[in-house]
N, C-alpha and C positions, 0 to 999 in steps of 0.2 A: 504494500500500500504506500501508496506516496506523502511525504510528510505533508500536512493540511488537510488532508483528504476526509478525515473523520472529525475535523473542524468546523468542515465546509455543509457535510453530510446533517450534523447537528445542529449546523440554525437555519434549517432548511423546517427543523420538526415546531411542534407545537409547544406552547409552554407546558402542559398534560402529558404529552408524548416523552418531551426533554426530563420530566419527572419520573415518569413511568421507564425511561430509559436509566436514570441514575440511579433509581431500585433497583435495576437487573444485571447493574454491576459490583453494587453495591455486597447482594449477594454471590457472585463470581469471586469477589473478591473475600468477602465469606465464607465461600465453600473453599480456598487456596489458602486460608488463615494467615491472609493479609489485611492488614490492621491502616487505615491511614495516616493515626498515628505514627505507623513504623517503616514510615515512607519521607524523605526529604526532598524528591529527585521528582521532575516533569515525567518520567516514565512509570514511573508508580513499583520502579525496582526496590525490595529493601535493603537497604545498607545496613551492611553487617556493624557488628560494636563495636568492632576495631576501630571503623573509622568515623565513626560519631567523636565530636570534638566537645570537649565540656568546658561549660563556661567558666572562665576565670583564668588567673595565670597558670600556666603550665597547663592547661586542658589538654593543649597538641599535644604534648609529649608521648611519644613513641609510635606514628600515627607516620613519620616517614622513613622507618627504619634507620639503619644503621649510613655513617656516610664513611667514605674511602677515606684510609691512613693519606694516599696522595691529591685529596681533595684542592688544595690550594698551591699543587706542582704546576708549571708551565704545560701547555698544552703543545702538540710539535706541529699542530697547523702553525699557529704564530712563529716559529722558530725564525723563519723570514723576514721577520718585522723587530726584531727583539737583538 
């Protein structure tokens, strides 16, 4: 399906219809034991706990792994410029 396509499709419907359509996802997503809650993302994917961020300092912490012993070594594209 092409992105828009079921944007386009839905305000095509009735305000009745648009309601009656939001029940029948509502339970889809019911019967998959997806929570809206437990959704932060336009796709309606849930995002695992790992990478849920909590508020306050240090919330990120550990959320982008580990970084390289040679993190801040010269890179050998630049060698030519350096």
């Amino acid at each position: 399906m092409e992105p828009g396509t079921l944007e386009k499709k839905m305000n095509l419907l009735s305000v009745d219809q648009k309601h009656r359509l939001e029940n029948m996802v509502d339970a889809m997503l019911s019967d998959s034991n997806i929570h809206i809650s437990d959704t932060d993302n336009s796709e309606g994917k849930q995002i695992p706990e790992s990478f849920k961020i909590k508020a306050g300092f240090g919330g990120g912490k550990g959320i982008f792994g580990s970084i390289a012993d040679d993190f801040d070594a010269p890179l050998d594209d630049f060698k030519d410029y350096m």
